[in-house]
N, C-alpha and C positions, 0 to 999 in steps of 0.2 A: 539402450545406452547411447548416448551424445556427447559430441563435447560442443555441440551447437547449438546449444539451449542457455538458457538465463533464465535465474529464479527475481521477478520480479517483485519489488515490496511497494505497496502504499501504507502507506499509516495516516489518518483522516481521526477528527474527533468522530466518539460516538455517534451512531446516528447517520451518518455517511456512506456506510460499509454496501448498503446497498446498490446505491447511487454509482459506485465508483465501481463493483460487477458491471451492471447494466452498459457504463461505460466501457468498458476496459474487453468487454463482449463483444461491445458494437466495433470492437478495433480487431478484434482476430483471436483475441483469449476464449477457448474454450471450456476454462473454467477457472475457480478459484477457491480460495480458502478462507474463510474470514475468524480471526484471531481475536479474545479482548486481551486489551491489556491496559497501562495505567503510566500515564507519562507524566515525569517531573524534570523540569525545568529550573533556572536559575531565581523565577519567578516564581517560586516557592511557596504556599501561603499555609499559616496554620492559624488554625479560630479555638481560642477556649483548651490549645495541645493537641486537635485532630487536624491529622493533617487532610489539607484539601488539594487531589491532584486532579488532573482532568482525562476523562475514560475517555480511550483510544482502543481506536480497532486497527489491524494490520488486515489486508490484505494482501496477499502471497498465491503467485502464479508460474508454473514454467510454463515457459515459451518458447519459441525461434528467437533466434538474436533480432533479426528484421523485425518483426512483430512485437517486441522488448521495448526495441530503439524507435518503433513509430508511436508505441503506446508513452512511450516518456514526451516524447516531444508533445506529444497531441497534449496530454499532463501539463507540461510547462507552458502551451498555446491557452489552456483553459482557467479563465479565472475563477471557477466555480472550487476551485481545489485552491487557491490564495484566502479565500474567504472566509466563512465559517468552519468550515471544512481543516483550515489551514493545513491542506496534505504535504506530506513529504515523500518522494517518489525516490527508488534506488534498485540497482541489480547489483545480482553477483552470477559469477559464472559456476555453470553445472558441468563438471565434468563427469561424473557419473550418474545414472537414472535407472531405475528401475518400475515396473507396474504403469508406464503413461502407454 
């Protein structure tokens, strides 16, 4: 139990989810979680009534705050997560934890 931990999120197109472990390893994360899920946007499309959204993975890690706060930055330094990728990087805080 912490109240000095942060659940970090990425969320990256499909396809990413690896890339962004590897990185987010090489920053001090010891591990992670990778999530699918399915994001819609304002840019919407539907073809023929099926709709067409674009598959997203989340990536999901506790952390130390330090380790949180350098892995964002690094995030926001890296254009590789602007690009195809187009990530979205976020924390919340963990006040309680169990089993790390």
């Amino acid at each position: 139990m912490s109240n000095n931990m942060k659940a970090l999120y990425i969320v990256v197109n499909a396809g990413f989810a690896e890339q962004v472990v590897d990185f987010i390893r090489s920053k001090g994360s010891s591990g992670a979680t990778i999530i699918n899920a399915r994001g819609i946007s304002s840019l919407h499309k539907e073809i023929m009534g099926i709709s067409i959204d674009r598959e997203k993975e989340i990536i999901l890690t506790l952390t130390d705050i330090e380790t949180a706060d350098k892995i964002m930055e690094d995030v926001k330094r890296n254009t590789a997560f602007k690009s195809e990728a187009h990530g979205v990087c976020f924390t919340l805080p963990v006040s309680k934890a169990v089993g790390i």
